[in-house]
C-alpha positions as CSV (number, residue, x, y, z in Angstrom):
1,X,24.0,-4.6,-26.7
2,X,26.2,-6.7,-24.0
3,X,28.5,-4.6,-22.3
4,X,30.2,-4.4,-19.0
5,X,28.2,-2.9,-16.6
6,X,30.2,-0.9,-13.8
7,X,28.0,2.2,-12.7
8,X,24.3,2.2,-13.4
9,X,22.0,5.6,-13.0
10,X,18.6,5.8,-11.7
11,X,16.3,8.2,-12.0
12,X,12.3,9.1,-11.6
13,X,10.8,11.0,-14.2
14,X,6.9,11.9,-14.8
15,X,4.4,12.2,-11.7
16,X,5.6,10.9,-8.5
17,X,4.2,8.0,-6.7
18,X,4.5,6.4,-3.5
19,X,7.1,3.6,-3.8
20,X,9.4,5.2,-5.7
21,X,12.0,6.4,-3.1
22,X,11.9,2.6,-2.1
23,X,12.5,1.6,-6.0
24,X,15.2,3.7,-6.0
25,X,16.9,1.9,-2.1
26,X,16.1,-1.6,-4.2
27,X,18.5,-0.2,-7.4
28,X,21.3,1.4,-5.3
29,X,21.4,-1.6,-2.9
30,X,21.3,-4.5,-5.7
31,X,24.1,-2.3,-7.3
32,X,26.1,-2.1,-4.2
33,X,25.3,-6.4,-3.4
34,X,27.2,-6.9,-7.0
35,X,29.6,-4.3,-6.6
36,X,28.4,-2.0,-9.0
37,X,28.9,1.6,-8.4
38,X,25.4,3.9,-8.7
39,X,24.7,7.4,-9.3
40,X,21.1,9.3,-8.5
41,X,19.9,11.4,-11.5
42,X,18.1,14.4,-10.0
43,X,14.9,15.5,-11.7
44,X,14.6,12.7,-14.6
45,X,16.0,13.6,-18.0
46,X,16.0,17.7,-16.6
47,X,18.9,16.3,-14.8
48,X,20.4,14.5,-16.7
49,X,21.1,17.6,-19.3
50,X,22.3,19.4,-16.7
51,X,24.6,16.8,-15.1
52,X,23.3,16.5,-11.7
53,X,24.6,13.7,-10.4
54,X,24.7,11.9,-7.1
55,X,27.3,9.0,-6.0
56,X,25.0,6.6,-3.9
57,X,25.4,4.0,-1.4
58,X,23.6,1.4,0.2
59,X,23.7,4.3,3.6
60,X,22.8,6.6,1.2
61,X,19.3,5.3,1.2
62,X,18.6,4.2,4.2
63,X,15.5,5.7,6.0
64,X,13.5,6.3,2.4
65,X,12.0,3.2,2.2
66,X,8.9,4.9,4.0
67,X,8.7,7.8,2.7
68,X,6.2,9.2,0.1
69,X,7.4,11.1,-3.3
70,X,11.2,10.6,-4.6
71,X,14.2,12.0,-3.1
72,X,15.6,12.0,-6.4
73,X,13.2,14.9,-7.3
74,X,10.7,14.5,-11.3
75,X,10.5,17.0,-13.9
76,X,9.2,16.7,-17.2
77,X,11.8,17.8,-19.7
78,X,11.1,19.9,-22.8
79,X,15.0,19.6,-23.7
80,X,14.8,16.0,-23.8
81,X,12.9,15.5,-26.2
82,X,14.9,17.3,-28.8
83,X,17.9,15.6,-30.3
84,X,20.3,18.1,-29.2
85,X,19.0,17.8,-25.3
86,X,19.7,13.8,-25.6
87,X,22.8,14.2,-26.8
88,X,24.1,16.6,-24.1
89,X,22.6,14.2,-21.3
90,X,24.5,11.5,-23.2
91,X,27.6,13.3,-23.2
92,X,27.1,14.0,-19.1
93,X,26.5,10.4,-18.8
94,X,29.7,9.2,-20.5
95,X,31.8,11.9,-18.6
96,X,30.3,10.4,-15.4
97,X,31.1,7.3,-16.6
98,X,27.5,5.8,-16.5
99,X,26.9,2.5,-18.6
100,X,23.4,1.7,-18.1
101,X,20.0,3.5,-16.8
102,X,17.2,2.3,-14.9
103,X,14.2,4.9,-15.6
104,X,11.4,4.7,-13.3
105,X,8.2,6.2,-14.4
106,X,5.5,5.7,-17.0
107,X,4.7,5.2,-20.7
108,X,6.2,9.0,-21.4
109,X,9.5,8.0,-19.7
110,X,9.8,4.8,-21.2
111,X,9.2,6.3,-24.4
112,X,12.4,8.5,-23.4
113,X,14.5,5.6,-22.5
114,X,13.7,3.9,-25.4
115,X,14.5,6.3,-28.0
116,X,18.1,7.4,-26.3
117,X,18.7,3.8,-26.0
118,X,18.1,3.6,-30.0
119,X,20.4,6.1,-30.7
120,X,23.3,6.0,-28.2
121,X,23.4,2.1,-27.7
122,X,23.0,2.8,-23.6
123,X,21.3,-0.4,-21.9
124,X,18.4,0.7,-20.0
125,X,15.7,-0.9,-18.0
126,X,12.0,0.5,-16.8
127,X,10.1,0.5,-13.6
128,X,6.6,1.6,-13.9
129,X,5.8,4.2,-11.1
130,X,2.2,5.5,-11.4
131,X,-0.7,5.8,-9.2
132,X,-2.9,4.6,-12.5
133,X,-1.6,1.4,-12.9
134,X,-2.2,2.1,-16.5
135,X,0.9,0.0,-17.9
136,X,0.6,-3.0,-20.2
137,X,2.9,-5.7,-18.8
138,X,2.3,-5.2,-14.8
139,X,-0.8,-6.1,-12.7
140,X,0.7,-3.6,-10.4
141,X,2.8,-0.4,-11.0
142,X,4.4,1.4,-8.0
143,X,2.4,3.6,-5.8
144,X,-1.1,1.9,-7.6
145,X,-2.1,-0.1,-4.1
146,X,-1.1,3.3,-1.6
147,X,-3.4,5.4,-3.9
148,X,-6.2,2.8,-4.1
149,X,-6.0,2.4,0.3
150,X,-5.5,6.4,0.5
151,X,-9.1,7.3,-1.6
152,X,-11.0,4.2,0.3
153,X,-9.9,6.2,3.3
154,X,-11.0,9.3,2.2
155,X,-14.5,8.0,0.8
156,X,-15.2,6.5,4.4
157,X,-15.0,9.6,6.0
158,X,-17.6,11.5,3.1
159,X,-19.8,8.9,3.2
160,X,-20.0,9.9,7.1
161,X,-21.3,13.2,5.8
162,X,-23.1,11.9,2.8
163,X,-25.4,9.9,5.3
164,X,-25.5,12.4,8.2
165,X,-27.0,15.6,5.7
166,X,-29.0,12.8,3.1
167,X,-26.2,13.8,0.2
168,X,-25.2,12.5,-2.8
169,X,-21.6,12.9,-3.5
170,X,-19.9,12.4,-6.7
171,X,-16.3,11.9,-6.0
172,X,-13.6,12.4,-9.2
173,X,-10.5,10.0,-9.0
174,X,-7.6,10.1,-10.7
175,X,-7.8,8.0,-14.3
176,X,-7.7,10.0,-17.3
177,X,-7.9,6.8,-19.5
178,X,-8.3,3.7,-17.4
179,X,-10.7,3.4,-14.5
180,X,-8.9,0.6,-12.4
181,X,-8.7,2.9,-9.3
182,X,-12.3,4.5,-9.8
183,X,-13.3,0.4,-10.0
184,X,-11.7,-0.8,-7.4
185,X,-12.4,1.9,-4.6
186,X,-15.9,2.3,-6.0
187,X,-16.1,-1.6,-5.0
188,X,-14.2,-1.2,-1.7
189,X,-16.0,1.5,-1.0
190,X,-19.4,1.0,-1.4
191,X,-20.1,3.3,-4.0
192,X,-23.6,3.3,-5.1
193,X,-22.1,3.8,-8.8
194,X,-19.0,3.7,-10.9
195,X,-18.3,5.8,-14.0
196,X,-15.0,4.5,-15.8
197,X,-13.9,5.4,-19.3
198,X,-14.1,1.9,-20.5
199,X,-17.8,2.1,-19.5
200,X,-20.2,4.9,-20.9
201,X,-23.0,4.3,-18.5
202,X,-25.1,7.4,-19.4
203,X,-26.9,10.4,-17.8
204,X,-30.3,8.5,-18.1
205,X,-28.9,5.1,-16.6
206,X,-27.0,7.2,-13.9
207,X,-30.4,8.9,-13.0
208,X,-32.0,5.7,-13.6
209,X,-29.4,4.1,-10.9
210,X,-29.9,6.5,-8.2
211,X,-33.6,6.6,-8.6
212,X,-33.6,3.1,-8.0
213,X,-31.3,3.5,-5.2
214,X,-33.4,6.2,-3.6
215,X,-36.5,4.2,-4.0
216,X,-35.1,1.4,-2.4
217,X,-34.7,3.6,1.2
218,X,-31.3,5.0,0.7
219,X,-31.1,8.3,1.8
220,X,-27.7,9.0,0.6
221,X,-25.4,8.3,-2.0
222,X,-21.6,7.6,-3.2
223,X,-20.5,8.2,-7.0
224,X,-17.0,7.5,-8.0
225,X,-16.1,9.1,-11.4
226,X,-12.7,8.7,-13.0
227,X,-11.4,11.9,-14.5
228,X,-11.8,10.7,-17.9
229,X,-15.2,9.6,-17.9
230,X,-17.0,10.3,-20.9
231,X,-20.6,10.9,-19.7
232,X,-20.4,14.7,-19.6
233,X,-17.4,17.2,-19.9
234,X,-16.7,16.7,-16.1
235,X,-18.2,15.9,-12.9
236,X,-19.3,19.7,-12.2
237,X,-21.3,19.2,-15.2
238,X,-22.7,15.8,-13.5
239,X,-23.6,17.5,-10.5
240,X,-25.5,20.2,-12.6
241,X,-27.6,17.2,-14.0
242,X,-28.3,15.7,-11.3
243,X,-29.3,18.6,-9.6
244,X,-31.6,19.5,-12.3
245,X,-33.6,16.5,-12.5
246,X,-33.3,14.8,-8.8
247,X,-34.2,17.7,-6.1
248,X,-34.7,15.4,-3.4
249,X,-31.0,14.8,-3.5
250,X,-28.5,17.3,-2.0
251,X,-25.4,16.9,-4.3
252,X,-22.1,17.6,-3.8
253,X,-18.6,17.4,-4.9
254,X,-15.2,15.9,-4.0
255,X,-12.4,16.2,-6.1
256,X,-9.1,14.2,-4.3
257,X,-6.7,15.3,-6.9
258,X,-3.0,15.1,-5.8
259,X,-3.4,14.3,-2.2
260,X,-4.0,10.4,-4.2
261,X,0.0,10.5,-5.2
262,X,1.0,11.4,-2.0
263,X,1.6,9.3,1.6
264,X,4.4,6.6,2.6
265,X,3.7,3.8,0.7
266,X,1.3,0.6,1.4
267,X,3.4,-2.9,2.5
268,X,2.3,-4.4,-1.0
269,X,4.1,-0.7,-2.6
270,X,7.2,-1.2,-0.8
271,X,7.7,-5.2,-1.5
272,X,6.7,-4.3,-4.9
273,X,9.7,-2.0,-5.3
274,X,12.0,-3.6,-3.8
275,X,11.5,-6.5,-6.0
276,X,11.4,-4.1,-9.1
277,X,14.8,-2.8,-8.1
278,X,16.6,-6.2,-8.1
279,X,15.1,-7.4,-11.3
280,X,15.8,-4.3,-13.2
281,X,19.2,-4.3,-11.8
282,X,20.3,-7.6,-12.6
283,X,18.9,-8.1,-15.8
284,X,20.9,-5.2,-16.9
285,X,24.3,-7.0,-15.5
286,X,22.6,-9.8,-17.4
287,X,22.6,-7.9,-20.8
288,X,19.4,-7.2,-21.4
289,X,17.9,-4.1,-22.4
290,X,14.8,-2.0,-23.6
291,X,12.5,-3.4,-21.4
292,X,10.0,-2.7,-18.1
293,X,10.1,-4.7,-14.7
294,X,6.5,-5.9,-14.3
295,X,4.5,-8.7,-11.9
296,X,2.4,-10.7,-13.8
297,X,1.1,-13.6,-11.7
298,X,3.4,-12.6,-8.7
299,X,6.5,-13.5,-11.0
300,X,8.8,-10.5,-12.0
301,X,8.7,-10.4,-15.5
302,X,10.6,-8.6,-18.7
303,X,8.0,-6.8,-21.3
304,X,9.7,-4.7,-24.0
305,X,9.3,-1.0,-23.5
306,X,7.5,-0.8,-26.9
307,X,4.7,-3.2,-25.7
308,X,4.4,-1.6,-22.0
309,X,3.9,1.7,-24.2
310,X,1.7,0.5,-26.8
311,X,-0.2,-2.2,-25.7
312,X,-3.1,-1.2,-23.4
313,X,-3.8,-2.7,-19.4
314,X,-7.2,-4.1,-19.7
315,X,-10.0,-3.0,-17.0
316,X,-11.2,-6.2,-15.0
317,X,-14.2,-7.4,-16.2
318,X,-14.7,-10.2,-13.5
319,X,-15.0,-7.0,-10.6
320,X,-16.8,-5.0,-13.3
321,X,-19.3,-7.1,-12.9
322,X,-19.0,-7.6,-9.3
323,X,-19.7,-3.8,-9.1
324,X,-22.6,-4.0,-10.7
325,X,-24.2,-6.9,-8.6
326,X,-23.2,-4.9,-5.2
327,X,-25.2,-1.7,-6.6
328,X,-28.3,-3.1,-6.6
């Protein structure tokens, strides 16, 4: 699939995260270093049937690489995934005159990319932007660090109240199948325990837990759940439990939702996407295709988009363990 690269597209599809406006500088100004012209795809694949484009320079970005969310705008797109819906967006591309994409999102966009790669022969290149960092072939994906230093934040300032009114807070973080930020706040943070999908700690060793904790002269107490923890149908249900069998605890809860994808992006975030943007770029002009942008022992690194969609990012053990030696 070599081919002679003169305008590359960018675009963000799937849930924002902080660093992607500052993927998005790193694409447009590594196209503009080499002389490549760049267009901005606004909202994903939505935009992409609908041809709306934007010519972008290296002014066109400046001032972004601060700022939270994408200026190119994300949508999921129904249309997209129908044969009809690709072929559209590939005939706006070609009018446009776009030769190669660089799709920054996660596993559902890359699965995108991947399959209108297949059948219209465009080169295209992933960067993984998700607060989850739940992407086989990165140690970090964009906007993973800025969530992780936004919930420590937020978990400082209810402990405050936990210890002032003698609470027990359970506090629900974004992971609906990994717990890597749930683990690493609930380290960072403190937590007096951690519930992660990978671990199915149980109501009676979570009651056992803060029993112990209680017993050993704390008067309050810090739970970080990952939304997809599999101990009961969700942390209302917890609280219910806990409630019910521990009335010397006053329990409360704190779901942080989608104030964790928002806010300008950590120093880590922005370095991280800015590195992302020139790899992606010039492995394109290099000829390759099909796959994700990725750090993996602070080298950028190609994984194909089949394996940073099938294969699964493994939870640390090393700080699981560490989490359970600072909860006793």
């Amino acid at each position: 699939m070599s081919k002679t690269i003169k305008k590359i597209g960018v675009l963000t599809s799937g849930g924002d995260s902080p660093g992607m406006n500052a993927g998005i500088r790193a694409v447009v100004r590594t196209c503009a270093f080499h002389n490549i012209e760049c267009v901005g795809i606004v909202q994903g694949y939505q935009g992409m049937i609908r041809g709306e484009f934007i010519p972008m320079d290296a002014r066109s970005v400046k001032g972004i690489i601060n700022k939270g969310g994408t200026i190119l705008k994300t949508a999921r797109s129904k249309d997209f995934r129908t044969p009809e819906g690709r072929k559209k967006a590939y005939d706006n591309l070609k009018k446009e005159g776009v030769d190669a994409l660089v799709v920054i999102g996660g596993d559902g966009s890359f699965t995108g990319a991947m399959v209108f790669s297949s059948e219209f022969d465009m080169p295209v290149m992933g960067i993984p932007g998700t607060i989850d960092n739940d992407i086989f072939g990165t140690t970090h994906t964009l906007g993973y660090d800025t969530a992780l230093n936004t919930v420590v934040e937020v978990i400082d300032k209810i402990r405050d109240t936990a210890s002032s009114h003698d609470r027990l807070f359970f506090i629900e973080v974004m992971g609906r199948d990994v717990g890597h930020i749930a683990l690493n706040v609930g380290v960072a943070g403190g937590a007096e325990e951690i519930l992660i999908p990978e671990e199915n700690l149980g109501l009676d060793r979570l009651l056992e837990s803060l029993h112990r904790s209680k017993n050993s002269g704390k008067s309050s107490s810090i739970v970080i759940v990952a939304e997809g923890d599999k101990i009961g149908k969700n942390v209302f249900e917890l609280k219910d439990y806990v409630d019910e069998h521990m009335s010397e605890y006053e329990v409360r809860v704190s779901v942080l939702g989608h104030m964790q994808r928002g806010g300008s992006p950590s120093c880590f975030d922005r370095v991280l996407a800015s590195r992302m943007g020139v790899k992606a770029v010039e492995s394109l002009l290099e000829g390759k295709s099909n796959y994700m942008v990725g750090l993996l022992n602070d080298v950028m690194s190609l994984t194909p988009l089949d394996q940073a969609i099938k294969g699964q990012s493994k939870i640390n053990l090393e700080l699981l363990r560490v989490s359970d030696i600072m909860t006793t």
